[in-house]
C-alpha positions in Angstrom: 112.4 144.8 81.9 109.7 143.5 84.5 109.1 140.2 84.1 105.5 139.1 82.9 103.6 137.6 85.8 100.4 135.1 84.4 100.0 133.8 87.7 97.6 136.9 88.5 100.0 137.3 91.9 102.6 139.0 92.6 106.2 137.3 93.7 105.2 137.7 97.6 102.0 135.9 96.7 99.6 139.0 96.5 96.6 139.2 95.1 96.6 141.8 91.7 93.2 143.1 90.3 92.0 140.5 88.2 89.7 137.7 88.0 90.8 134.8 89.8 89.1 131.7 88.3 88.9 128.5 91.1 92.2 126.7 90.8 93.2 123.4 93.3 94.9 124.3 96.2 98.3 122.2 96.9 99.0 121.3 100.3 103.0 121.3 101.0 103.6 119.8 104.4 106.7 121.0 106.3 108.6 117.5 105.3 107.7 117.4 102.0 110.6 120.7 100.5 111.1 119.1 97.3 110.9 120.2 94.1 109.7 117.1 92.6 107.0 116.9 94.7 104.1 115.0 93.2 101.3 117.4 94.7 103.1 120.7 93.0 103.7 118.7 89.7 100.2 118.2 89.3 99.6 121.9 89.5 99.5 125.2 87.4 101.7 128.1 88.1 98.9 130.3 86.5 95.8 128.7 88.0 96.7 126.5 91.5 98.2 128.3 95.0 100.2 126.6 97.5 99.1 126.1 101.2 102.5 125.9 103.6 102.3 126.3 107.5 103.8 126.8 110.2 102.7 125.0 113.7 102.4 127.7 116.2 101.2 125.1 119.2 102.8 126.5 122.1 102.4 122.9 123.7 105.0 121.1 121.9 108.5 120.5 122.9 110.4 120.0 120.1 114.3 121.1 120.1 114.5 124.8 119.1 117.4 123.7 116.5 115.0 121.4 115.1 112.5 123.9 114.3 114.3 126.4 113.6 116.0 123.9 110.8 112.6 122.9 109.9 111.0 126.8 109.7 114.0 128.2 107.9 114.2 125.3 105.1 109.9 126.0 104.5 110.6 129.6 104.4 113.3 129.1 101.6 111.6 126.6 99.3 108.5 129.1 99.6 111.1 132.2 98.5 112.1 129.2 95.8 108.3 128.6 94.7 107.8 132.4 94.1 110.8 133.3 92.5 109.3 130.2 90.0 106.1 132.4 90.0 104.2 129.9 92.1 101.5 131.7 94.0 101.8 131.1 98.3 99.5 131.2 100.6 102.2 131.4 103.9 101.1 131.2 107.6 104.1 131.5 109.8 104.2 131.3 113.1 101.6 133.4 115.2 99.3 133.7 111.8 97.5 130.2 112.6 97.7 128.2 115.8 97.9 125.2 113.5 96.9 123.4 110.1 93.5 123.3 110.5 93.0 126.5 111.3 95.4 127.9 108.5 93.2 125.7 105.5 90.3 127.5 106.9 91.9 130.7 106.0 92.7 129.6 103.0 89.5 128.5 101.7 87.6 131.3 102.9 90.1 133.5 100.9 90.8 131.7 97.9 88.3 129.5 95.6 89.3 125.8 95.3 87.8 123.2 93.6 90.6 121.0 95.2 92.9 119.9 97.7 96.0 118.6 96.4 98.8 116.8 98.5 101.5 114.2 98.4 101.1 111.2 100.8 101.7 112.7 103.8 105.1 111.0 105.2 103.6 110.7 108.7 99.6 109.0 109.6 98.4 112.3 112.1 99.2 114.2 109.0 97.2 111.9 106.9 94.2 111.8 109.6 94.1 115.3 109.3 94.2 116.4 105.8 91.8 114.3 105.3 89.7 116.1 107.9 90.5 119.1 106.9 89.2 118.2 103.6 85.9 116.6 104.4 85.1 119.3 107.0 85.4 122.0 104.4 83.9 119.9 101.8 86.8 120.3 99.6 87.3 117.0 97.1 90.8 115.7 98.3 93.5 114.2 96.0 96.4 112.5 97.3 99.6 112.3 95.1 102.1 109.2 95.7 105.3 110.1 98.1 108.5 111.0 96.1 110.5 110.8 99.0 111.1 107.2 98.8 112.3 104.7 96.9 109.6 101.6 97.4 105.9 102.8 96.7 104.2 103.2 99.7 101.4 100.5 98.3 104.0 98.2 96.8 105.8 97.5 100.5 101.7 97.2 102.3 101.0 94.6 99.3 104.8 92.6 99.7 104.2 92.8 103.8 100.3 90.9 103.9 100.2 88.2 105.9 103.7 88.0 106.7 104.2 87.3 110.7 107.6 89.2 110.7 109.7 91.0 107.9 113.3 90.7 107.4 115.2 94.4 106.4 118.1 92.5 104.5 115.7 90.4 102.3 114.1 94.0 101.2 117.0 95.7 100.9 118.3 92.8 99.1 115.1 92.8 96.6 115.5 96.9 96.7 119.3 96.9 95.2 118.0 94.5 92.6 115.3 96.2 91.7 117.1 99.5 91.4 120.5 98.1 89.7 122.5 99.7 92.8 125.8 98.1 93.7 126.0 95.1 91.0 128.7 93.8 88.8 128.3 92.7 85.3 126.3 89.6 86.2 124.0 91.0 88.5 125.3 90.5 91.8 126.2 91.8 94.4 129.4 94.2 94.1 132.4 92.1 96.2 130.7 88.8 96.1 128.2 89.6 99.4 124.9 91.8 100.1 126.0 93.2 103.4 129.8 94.0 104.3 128.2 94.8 107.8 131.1 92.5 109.5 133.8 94.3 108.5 132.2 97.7 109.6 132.8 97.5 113.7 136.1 98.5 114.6 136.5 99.1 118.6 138.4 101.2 120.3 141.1 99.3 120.5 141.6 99.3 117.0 141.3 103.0 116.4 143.7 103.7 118.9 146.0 100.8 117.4 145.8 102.0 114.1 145.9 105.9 114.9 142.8 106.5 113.3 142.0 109.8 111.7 139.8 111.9 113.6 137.4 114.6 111.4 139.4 117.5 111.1 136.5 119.9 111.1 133.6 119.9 113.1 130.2 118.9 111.1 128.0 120.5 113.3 129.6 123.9 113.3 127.2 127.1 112.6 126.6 127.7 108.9 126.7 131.7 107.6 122.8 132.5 107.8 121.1 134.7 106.0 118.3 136.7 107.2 115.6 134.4 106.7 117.5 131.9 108.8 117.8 134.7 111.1 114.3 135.7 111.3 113.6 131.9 111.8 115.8 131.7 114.7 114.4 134.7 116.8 111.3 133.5 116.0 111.4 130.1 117.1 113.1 131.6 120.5 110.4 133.7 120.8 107.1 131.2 120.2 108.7 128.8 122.4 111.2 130.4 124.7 110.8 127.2 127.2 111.7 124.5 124.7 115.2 123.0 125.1 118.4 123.8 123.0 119.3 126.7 121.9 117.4 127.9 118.2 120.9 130.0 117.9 123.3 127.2 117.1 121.3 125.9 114.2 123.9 123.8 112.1 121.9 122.5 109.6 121.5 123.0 105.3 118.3 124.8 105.2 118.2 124.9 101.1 118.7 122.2 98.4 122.0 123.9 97.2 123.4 123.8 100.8 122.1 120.5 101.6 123.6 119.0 98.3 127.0 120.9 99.3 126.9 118.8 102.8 126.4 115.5 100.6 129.1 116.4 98.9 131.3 117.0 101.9 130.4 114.0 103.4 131.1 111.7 100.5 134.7 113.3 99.6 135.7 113.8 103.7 134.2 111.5 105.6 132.6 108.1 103.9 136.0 106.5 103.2 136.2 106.4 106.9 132.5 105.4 107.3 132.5 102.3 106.8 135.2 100.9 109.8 134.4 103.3 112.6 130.3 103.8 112.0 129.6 101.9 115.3 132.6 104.2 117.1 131.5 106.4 119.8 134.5 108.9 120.9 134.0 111.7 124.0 135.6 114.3 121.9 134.5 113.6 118.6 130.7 113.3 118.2 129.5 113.1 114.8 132.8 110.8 114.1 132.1 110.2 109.9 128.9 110.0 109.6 126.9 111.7 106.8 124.7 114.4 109.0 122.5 114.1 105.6 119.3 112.1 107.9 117.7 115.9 108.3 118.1 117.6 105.1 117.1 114.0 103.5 113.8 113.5 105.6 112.6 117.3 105.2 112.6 116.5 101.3 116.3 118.4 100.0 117.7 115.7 99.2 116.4 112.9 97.5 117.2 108.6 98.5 118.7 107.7 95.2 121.0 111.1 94.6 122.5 110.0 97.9 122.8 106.3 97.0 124.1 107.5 93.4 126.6 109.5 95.2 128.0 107.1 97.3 128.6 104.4 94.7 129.9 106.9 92.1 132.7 107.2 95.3 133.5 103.3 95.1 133.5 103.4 91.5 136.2 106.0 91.3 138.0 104.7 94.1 137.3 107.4 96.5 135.7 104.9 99.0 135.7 101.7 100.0 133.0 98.8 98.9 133.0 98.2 102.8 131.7 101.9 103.4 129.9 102.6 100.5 127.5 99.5 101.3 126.9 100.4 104.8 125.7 103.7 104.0 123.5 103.1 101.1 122.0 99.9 103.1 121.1 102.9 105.4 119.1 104.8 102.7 117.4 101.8 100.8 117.7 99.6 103.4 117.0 100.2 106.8 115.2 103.8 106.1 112.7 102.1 103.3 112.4 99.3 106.1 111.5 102.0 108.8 109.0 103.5 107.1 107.2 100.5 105.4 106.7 99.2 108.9 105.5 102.3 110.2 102.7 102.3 107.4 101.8 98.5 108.0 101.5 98.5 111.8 100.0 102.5 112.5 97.8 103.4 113.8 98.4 100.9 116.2 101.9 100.5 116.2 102.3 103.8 118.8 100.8 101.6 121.4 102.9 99.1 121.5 104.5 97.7 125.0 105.0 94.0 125.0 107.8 94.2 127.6 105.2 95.7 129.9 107.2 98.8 130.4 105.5 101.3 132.6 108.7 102.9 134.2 108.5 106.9 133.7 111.0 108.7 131.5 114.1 110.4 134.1 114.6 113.9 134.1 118.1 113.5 133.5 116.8 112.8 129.5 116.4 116.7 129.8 119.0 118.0 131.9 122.0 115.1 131.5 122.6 115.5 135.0 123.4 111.7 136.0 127.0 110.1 137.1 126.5 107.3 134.3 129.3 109.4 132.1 128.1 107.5 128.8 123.9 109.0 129.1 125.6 112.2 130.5 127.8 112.9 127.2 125.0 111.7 124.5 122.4 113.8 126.5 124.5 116.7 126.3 125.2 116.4 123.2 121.5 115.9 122.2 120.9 118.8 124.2 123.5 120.6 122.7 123.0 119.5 118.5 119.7 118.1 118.3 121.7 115.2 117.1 123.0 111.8 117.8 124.7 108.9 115.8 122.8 105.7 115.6 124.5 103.5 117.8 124.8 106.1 120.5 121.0 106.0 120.2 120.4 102.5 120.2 123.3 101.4 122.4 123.6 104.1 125.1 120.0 105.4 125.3 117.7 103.0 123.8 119.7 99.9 126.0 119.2 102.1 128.9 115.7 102.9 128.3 114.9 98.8 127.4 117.1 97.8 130.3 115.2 100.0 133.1 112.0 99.4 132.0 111.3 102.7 130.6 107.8 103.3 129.2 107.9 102.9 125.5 105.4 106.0 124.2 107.5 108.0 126.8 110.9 107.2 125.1 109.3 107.4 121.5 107.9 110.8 122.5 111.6 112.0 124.0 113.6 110.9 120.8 110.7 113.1 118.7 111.1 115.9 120.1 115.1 116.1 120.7 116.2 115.0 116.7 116.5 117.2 113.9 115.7 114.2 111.5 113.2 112.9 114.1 109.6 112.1 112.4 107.1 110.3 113.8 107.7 107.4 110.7 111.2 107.5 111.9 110.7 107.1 115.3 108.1 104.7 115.6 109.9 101.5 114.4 113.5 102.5 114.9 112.8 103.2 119.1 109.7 101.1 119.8 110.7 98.3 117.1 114.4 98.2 117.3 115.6 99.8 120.2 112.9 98.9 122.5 111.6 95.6 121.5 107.7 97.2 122.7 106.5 95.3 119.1 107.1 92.2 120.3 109.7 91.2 117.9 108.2 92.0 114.6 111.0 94.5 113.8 113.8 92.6 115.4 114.7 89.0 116.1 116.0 89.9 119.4 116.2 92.8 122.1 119.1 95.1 121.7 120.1 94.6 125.4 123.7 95.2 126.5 126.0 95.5 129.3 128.7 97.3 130.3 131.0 95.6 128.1 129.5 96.7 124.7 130.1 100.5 125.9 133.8 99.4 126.9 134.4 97.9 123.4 132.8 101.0 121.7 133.6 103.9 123.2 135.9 106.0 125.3 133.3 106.9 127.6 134.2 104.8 130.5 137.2 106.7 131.0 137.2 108.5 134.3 133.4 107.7 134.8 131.9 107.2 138.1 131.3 103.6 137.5 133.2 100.7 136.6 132.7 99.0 133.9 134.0 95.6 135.0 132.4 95.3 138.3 129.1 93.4 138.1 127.8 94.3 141.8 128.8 96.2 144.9 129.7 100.1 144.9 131.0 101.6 141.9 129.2 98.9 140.0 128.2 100.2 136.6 123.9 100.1 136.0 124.5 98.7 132.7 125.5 95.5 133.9 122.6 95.5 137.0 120.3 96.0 134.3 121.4 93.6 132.0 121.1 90.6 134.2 117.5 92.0 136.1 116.2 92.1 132.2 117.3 88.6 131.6 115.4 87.8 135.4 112.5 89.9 134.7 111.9 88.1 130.7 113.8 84.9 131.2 110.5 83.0 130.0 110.1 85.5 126.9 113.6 84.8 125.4 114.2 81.4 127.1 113.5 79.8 123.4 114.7 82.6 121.0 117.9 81.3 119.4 119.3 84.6 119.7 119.3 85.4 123.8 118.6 81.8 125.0 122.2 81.5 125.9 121.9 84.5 128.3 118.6 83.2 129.7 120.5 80.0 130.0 123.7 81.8 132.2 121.6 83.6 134.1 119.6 80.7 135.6 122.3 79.1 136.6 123.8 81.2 138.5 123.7 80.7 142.6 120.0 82.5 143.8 123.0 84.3 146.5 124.1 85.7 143.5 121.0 86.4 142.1 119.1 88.0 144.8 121.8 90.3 145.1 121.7 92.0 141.1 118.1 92.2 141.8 118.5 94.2 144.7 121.0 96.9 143.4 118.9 97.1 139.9 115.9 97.8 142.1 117.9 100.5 144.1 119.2 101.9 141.3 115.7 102.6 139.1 114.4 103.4 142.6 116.7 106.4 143.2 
């Protein structure tokens, strides 16, 4: 029996003879694949249609696993919305060169007496629904975000006037607020808010305690169906210049497989989390963490389902409080952080360059071609995944790129286009904020500058590299440590009174000018060559 349709469209969104009375049009941005999105949950199957689109701007450089992640997961929840008997309106690639172009489409086709969309997660997106909307004279209605915990307004209104914010006092006020990880009384689960100290075993203690390793690799292809497929020859064929490879897409690209990789991660690999999170092994480059950052930010996943999931793990004794903590201070801590600073500081915030950094990006970032072993093997891998852990991005390539000078929009630009869960809300405060210290401060109390010895500790990289990690100057010398100490001589004055550096400010300057003269010189070789 053929199901009755009241939608007056068809399941692939086509037009049937009838009437069409004006309904409101509801804007689904690419990030925004939820189900419980607030702009389709104001709507009406039998009287509303749904705008999605593809970018088709040939100019942009993003990964080709990244979009083709991104195109496949849209293309699915749109299959999702019609099999629901929503009504699309679908521009993929080639259809419309871009947004703006696609609502003009639309509203020439269909009548609206609205434009319907949840707060978009990133401000460009914002500045241009909102032109779209006045340009086309369509009255706009904006929807609150779903996709995170803390109301957008609520963070601006708790952040006025402040001259810095501190993530644990949010994250703090956020597990309060939400009842997540307290005991009977209220507090905190364990007697503490942040088990953080007890989650940075080195190398030495993985290979002293015969750590596990991940038996399977998490980034290993996924079956695909042929929508994935279609996704993937099409992203290799609208931007054949692009780098990666659209082909080994890894990723979820629906809910059910993205709540199936939750699941993985919270059975295999978060009782490990916790002690080897700051870990970086040659061999083993996703190590424990949850790969969940990319079906999370597109929408398939929701905060609090991931945060839900991880403590139901401590509560049955699957996984340590340790572990458990760490990764939900990552949802409703430092990814509620992120994005409420992004919203206070934009549009502004893109700009930011305190340190003066005018140094341009390498190539190497593209190719991985340098003999610094540790940049090598995260590029590659970046190249390779279109995915990184967090500390091999703040610690390998966002120390490198504070260290030489790199310019900041440069870097932020770079680390955009190469992550799968990379958004420009993501982006801006984690590299300009945190990794690069561009803001001045306001996101962290000190630079996240390190030498040589931090990579030693950490990782197994320095094994058979080109440079030595113990030599300060001289050949063979590794750049980390030139860098370092020319950082500390180029900002002495900045960091000369922060509590947190002062002491390196303080052993630098006393060290013989001989001494000095001669760091300066090889760091100035170095970035030269």
């Amino acid at each position: 029996t053929q199901q009755k349709n009241p939608s007056g469209f068809d399941r692939k969104g086509f037009l049937l003879p009838r009437i069409l009375m004006a309904g409101k049009t509801l804007l689904i941005l690419g990030d925004q694949l939820s189900h419980w999105n607030s702009a389709l949950r104001a709507g009406e199957k039998d009287l509303d249609v749904v705008l999605m689109v593809e970018s088709s701007d040939p100019t942009s450089r993003h990964h080709k696993i990244k979009r083709a992640f991104q195109i496949s997961a849209m293309r699915h929840f749109a299959e999702e919305l019609r099999e629901k008997w929503w009504t699309i309106d679908y521009h993929s690639l080639g259809e419309s060169a871009n947004l703006a172009s696609a609502a003009q489409k639309h509203f020439a086709r269909f009548q609206t007496s609205s434009l319907v969309v949840m707060e978009p997660n990133n401000f460009s997106e914002q500045v241009l629904v909102e032109q779209i909307a006045r340009e086309n004279t369509i009255p706009l209605e904006v929807s609150p975000t779903c996709h995170f915990v803390v109301p957008r307004a609520e963070f601006l209104r708790s952040a006025q006037g402040k001259k810095r914010l501190l993530m644990e006092q949010h994250y703090r006020t956020t597990r309060q607020k939400l009842g997540v990880l307290l005991d009977h009384d209220g507090e905190p689960e364990g007697g503490a808010w942040n088990f953080d100290a007890e989650n940075r075993k080195t190398i030495s203690d993985w290979k002293k305690e015969g750590a596990p390793r991940p038996s399977v690799s998490a980034t290993k292809k996924r079956a695909r169906d042929e929508i994935t497929q279609k996704a993937i020859s099409d992203v290799e064929e609208f931007f054949p210049h692009a780098i990666g490879r659209a082909e080994d897409c890894w990723l979820p690209v629906t809910r059910a497989e993205a709540l199936e990789s939750l699941a993985s991660f919270i059975q295999e690999r978060l009782p490990h989390f916790g002690d080897y999170q700051d870990l970086m092994l040659q061999d083993s480059p996703t190590m424990f963490h949850s790969l969940i950052s990319g079906p999370l930010n597109l929408g398939l996943l929701s905060p609090m389902e991931c945060v839900e999931a991880a403590e139901k793990a401590y509560r049955n004794g699957v996984a340590p409080l340790a572990a458990v903590e760490g990764f939900i201070r990552q949802i409703i801590g430092w990814r509620e952080f992120v994005n409420g600073v992004y919203w206070l500081k934009m549009p502004d915030y893109l700009s930011s360059n305190t340190l003066n950094a005018t140094r341009p990006l390498p190539d190497f970032f593209y190719t991985a071609k340098t003999d610094m072993q540790c940049l090598s093997l995260t590029i590659t891998e970046a190249i390779d995944t279109s995915y990184n852990h967090h500390i091999q991005r703040l610690m390998i390539l966002g120390n490198f790129l504070l260290l030489a000078g790199i310019d900041p929009r440069q870097s932020h630009d770079w680390f955009l286009e190469m992550y799968i869960d990379a958004h420009e809300w993501v982006m801006a405060a984690n590299v300009l904020g945190m990794a690069l210290h561009a803001d001045g401060g306001f996101m962290a109390t000190k630079p996240y500058a390190a030498s040589a010895a931090y990579i030693s500790k950490m990782s197994n990289y320095c094994s058979g590299c080109h440079f030595d990690p113990k030599k300060k100057t001289g050949p063979g010398a590794c750049p980390y440590n030139l860098l370092y100490w020319d950082f500390y001589d180029r900002h002495g004055k900045r960091f000369a009174s922060n509590p947190r550096t002062s002491m390196m400010v303080s052993s630098w300057n006393k060290r013989p000018e001989s001494e000095k003269a001669i760091i300066r010189s090889e760091a100035a070789a170095f970035l030269e060559n």
